[in-house]
Structures are given as structure tokens and as C-alpha cells.
N, C-alpha and C positions, 0 to 999 in steps of 0.2 A: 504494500500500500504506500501513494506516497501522498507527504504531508507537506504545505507549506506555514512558515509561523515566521514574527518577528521573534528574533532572540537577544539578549540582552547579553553581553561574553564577561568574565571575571574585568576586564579593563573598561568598563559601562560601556562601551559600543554596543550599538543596537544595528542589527542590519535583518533581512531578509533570509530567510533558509529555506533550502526544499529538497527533505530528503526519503529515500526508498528505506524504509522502516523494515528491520531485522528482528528487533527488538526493543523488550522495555524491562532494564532491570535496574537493584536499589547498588550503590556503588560504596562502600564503606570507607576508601582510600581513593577519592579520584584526581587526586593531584590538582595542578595549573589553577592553585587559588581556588577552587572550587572543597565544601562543606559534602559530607558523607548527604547520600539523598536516591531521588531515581531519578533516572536518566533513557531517554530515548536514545536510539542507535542506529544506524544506519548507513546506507550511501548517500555522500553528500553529491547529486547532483550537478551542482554549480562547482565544485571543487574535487569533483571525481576521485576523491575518496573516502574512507570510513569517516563516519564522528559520532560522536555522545554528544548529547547537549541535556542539560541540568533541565528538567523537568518545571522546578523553582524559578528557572531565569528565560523561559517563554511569556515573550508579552501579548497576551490578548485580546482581542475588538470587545470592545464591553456588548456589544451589540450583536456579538455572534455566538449566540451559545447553541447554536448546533454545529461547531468546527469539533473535527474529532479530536482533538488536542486538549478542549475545552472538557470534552466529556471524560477523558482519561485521568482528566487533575480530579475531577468533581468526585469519582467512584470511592465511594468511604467503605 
């Protein structure tokens, strides 16, 4: 499945991502400034290769709550 979302990087950059989702697991040591948490995974598309990105540091359309991104934060 691929997903696009703004994401927020440990250095506050915000920019656009769009990636072909592998997975989605919790990372307990994930380095690069980044706090133990879950994390999406995948092929980065735009950057043709893998990445994690911090679940935590996806920024959302307040106005979109049926993006699947949205619905995967939301599952308690």
C-alpha cells in the first residue's frame, strides 16, 4: 500500500513523503534523535530507498480523518 503524509524529521523540517509501506512496528533504540515509539516503514518512493518514519512526527490535515495514517494513530 502506498501512503502519502507531511512528516516533521528530528531537525523540524517538514516536507512531503510517499512511501510503499512494508510495515509498522514499535522501535525501542531508533537512533538519529528520535525517542523509542512506532514507526512506519517502507520504500521511500521519492528517495528510492528504505525509511522509518516516527509515527509521532507525521503531521496531519485536521480535516482529513479518513487518511489511513490518521486511522492507524487513532486504533487504541
Amino acid at each position: 500500500m502506498n501512503i502519502e503524509f507531511m512528516y516533521l524529521n528530528h531537525r523540524g523540517e517538514t516536507a512531503k513523503r510517499r512511501i510503499e509501506v512494508d510495515s509498522i512496528e514499535f522501535h525501542r533504540n531508533p537512533g538519529f534523535g528520535y525517542q523509542p515509539g512506532w514507526f512506519v516503514s517502507g520504500f521511500d518512493l521519492d528517495r528510492n530507498n528504505r525509511r522509518s518514519f516516527a509515527l509521532s512526527r507525521i503531521v496531519l490535515p485536521e480535516h482529513d480523518t479518513n487518511n489511513v495514517v490518521f486511522r492507524l494513530m487513532t486504533l487504541k
